[in-house]
N, C-alpha and C positions, 0 to 999 in steps of 0.2 A: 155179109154177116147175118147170119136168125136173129132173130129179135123175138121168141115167147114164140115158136110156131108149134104144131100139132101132129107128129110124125107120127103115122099108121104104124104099127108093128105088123111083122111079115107074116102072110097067110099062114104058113107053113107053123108059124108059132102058135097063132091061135086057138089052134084046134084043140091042143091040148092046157090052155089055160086055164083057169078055173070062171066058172059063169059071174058076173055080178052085175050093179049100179052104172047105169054110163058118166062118165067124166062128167062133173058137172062144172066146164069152163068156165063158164061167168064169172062163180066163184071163187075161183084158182085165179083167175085173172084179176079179180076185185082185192083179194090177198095181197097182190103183186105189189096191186098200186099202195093198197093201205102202208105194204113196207115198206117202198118208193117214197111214200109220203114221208112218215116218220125216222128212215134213215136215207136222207137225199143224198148222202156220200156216194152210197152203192148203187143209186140208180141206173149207172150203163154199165155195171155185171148182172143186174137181175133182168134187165131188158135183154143181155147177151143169151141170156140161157134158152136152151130149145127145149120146149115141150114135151117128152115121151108116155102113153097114156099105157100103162102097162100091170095086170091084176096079179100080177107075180110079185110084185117089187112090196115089202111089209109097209111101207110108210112113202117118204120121197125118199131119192140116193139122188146122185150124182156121179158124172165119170169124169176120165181128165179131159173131154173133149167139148164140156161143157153143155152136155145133155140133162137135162132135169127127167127123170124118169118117175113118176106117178100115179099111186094106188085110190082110183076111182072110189073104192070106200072109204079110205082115208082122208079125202076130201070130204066126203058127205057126211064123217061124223066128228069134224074137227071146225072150233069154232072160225070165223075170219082171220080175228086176230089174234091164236093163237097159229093158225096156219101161216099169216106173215110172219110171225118167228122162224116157221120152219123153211120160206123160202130166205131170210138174212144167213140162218143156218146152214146149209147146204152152199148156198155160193162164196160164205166164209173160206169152207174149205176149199174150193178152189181157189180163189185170190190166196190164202195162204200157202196153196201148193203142198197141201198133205197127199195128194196121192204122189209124187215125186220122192216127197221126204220120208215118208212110208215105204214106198219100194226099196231106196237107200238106207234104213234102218233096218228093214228084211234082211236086206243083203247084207250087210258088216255084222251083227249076230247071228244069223242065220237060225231066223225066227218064223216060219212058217207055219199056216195051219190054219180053222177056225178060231181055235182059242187064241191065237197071236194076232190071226187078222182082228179079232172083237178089240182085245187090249189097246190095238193101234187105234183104230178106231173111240173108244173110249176118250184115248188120253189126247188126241184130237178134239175131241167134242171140247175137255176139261180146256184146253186153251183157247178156244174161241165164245163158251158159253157166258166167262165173265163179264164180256163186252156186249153181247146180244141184246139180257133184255131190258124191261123197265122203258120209260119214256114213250111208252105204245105197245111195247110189247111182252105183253102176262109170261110168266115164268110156266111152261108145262109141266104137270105132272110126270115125273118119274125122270125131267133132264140131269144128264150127265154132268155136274160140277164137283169142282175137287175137293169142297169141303165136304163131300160123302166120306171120304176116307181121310180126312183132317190136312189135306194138303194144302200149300200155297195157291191163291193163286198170280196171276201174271208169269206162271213160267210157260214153257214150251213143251208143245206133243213128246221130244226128246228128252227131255225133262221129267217128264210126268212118266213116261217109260222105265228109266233110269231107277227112277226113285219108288215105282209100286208097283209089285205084279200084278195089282186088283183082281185076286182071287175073289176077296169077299162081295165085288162090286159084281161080278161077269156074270152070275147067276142071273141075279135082280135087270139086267139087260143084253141078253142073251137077245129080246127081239131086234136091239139096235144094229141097223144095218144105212150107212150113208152111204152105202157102194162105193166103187172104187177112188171116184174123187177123194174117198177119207181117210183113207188106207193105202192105194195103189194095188189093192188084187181085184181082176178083174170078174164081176158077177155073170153067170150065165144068160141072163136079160139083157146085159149091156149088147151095143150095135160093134164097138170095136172100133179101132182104126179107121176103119173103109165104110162104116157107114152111114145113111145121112144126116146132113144135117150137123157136123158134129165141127167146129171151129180149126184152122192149124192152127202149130206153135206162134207163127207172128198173130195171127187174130187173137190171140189169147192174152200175147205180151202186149198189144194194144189197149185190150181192157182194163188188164193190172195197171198198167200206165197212164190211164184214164182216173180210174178211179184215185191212185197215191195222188197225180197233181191235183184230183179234187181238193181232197183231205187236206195239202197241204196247201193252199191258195186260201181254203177256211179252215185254220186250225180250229176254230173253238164249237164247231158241229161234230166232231168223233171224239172218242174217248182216247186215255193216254195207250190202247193196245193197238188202236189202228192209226194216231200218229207217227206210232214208232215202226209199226210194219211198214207207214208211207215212206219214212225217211231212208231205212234198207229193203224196200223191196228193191229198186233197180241199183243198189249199191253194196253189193253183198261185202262182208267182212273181208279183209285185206288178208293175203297171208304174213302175219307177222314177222316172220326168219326170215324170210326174203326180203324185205322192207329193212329189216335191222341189217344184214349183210349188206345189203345195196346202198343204205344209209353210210356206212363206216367203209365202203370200198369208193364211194365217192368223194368220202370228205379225206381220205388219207393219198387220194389221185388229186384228188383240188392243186389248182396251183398256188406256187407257195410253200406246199405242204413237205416237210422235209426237205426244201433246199437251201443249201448256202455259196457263197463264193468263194473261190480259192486261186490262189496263184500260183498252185501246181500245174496247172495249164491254163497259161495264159489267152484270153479270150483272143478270137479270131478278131476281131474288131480293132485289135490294139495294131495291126498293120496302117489300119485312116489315123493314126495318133502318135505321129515321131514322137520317139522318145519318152512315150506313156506306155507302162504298160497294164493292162487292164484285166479286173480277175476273170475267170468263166464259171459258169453258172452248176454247180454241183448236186446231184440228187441224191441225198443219200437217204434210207429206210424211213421210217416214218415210225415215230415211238407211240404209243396208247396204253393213256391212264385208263384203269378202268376203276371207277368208284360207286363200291353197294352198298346201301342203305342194310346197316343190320339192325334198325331199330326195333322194338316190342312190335310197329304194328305190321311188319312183313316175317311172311310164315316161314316154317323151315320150307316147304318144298318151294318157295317164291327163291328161296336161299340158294336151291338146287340148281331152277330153271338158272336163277345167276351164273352159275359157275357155269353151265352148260353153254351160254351165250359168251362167256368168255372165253371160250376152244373156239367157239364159230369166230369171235372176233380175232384169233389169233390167224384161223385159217383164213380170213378178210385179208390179211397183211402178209400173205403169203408161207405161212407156217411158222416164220421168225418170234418163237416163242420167248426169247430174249427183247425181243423188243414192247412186249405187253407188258405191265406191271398193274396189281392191283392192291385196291385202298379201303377198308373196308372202314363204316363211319355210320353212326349214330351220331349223337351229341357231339363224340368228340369224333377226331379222325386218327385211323393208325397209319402205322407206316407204307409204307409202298412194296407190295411183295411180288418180286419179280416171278414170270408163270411159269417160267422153266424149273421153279421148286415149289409147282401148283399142287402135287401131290401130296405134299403134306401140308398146303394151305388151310388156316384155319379164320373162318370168318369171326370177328369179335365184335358183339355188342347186348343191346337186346334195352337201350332206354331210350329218352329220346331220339328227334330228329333234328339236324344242321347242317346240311349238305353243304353251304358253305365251309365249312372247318375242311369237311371232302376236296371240297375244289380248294380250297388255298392250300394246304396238303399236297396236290396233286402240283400244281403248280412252285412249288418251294423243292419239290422233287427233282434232282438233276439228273441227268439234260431234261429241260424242261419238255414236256411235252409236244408232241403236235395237234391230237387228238384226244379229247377227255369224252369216254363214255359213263354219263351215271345210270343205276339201274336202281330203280325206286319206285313206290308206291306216290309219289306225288307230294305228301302231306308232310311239307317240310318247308322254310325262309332258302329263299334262293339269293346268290350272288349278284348286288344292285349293280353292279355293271358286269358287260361279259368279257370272260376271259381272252388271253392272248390268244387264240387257238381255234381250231374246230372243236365244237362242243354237241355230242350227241344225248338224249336220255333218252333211255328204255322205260316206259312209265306201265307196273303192275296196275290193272285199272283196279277202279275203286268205287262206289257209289258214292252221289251226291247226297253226303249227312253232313249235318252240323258235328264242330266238331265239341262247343259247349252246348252245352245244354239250355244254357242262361242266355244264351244266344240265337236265336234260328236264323240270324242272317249271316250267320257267321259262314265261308267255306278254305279251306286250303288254297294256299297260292297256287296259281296253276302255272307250270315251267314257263318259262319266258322266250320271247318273240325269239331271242337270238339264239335258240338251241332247236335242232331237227327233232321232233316227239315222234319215236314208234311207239305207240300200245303192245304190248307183250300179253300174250294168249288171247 
């Protein structure tokens, strides 16, 4: 693996670069350490990174192959430690994986161009600037954060996409260029795929993986935005509808689960049992409550995603739209509406929460159920013992707030040990 090496660019290039200042390494290298120093999390991505000394590049960039590419003036007229900001900066985005996430935003809007690559770029900068600098390292003149344009921060490059064209901002850094590492379009100075010097995909998963179990072995040396990249970088987000299918097709296969006995056919076993005879074991469909939280704090389209997971939950059970029935419950609970007349279902509430009333509802329901799915935001008194049954919730996530005021240690029950928790969206 490079560790900080000094790769010549091709003859062929030279010729036509522009004359200047030679590299002043020491320098660059003295920057390293100072940012090594002051953020010892990142230390074995900034020692990953290879050196490119090149009078084309406006500032430093970056590609995804973990090349540091480097304007010899821009060394010489940028202080120490404002330059270890810009190497914490630059290998940000690659431990973040903006050039990946860039290319995949390119492609699903189909956003191309200067002006689209600068935006990407931009609203990259806006997610990782908040964490940078302070504690060593000075705030530069003219950095990219979001409150240029009054935005939040702690959101995401996606995010910050979504939410601003930054017309107003693009002018005013029109020179920002992190290369491709920031964006995923690739700069005409970059070496490419094939050459040197440049990390593969396992050496790269290495370092990311180096660095999270840093962070997370000393949580209290990073800030809470690279805690939380350490906890999902190598555990990326689950797909939820798969999770909630796979949840409710296991628990309605569980054994147990809709059978009874009967002495319509007498069990084989009653042959070792003169004159006994003994029932056999009968499967019959598997019924599923479903109960949704229609309290004030879940929105109408949370209301939506509901009903929508309750076709999936029917297709779980084989299509037997007679055997789903749903409960819709706030405060209180209503009746059980079978989903075969889901078309004119009308969800009722909109006060508080008591998902208890839901499940005792559900269960007073005949034939009692096998499987009880609730779908809820969380923030409700749950049932102190668990029910007769399989028992799944869908939990709409929520932020960690108080829910008084007068209180900060106050939080919502969180669903309990004996129910399977999928997150929804």
């Amino acid at each position: 693996m490079s560790t900080g090496q000094t790769v010549s660019v091709p003859r062929s290039d030279t010729n036509r670069r522009p004359a200047g200042p030679p590299l002043d390494m020491e320098k660059l290298l003295a920057a390293r350490l100072h940012a090594v120093r002051v953020r010892p999390y990142l230390a074995d991505a900034l020692f990953a990174l290879a050196i490119v000394e090149d009078p084309s590049v406006p500032t430093m960039g970056v590609d995804a192959y973990w090349r540091c590419y480097v304007s010899p003036a821009f060394v010489a007229r940028t202080p120490i430690d404002e330059l270890a900001g810009v190497w914490v900066h630059e290998v940000s985005h690659l431990l973040r994986d903006h050039h990946g996430r860039g290319e995949r935003y390119a492609r699903e809007h189909d956003e191309y161009g200067p002006g689209e690559r600068l935006r990407r770029n931009i609203a990259a900068d806006f997610e990782i600037n908040d964490d940078i600098y302070g504690d060593g390292l000075p705030v530069p003149s003219g950095a990219a954060v979001p409150q240029l344009l009054g935005l939040p921060v702690d959101l995401l490059m996606e995010q910050y996409l979504r939410t601003s064209t930054m017309t107003g901002l693009a002018a005013e850094l029109a020179w920002l260029d992190c290369g491709s590492g920031a964006d995923g379009e690739i700069r005409p100075w970059e070496l490419g795929p094939n050459g040197a010097h440049g990390l593969s995909r396992q050496q790269r998963d290495a370092v990311r993986f180096r660095v999270a179990e840093g962070i997370k072995g000393r949580p209290g040396d990073a800030p809470d935005g690279w805690r939380r990249w350490a906890d999902e970088a190598f555990h990326p987000p689950q797909p939820w509808r798969r999770l909630l299918g796979a949840a409710i097709r296991s628990a309605v296969g569980s054994p147990g689960v809709g059978e009874n006995h009967t002495y319509r056919r007498p069990s084989r076993r009653s042959a070792s049992v003169p004159g006994v005879v003994l029932p056999s074991l009968r499967r019959t469909p598997p019924r599923v409550r479903v109960v949704i939280d229609t309290s004030g704090s879940v929105s109408d389209a949370e209301l939506g995603a509901a009903l929508l997971e309750v076709a999936a939950i029917a297709r779980a059970v084989g299509g037997r739209r007679d055997l789903v029935s749903v409960i819709s419950c706030d405060a209180a609970a209503g009746v059980a509406v079978p989903l075969c007349r889901a078309e004119s279902m009308e969800l009722i509430g909109g006060g508080g929460t008591d998902l208890r009333e839901g499940f005792a509802r559900a269960l007073r329901s005949a034939p009692r159920p096998d499987v009880i799915v609730a779908l809820t935001d969380g923030q409700t008194p749950w049932p102190s013992a668990p029910p007769p049954c399989r028992t799944i919730v869908g939990l709409f996530p929520r932020p960690s707030r108080p829910a008084d005021e007068t209180d900060p240690d106050y939080e919502p029950e969180r669903p309990p040990d004996w129910a399977r928790v999928v997150t929804i969206g």
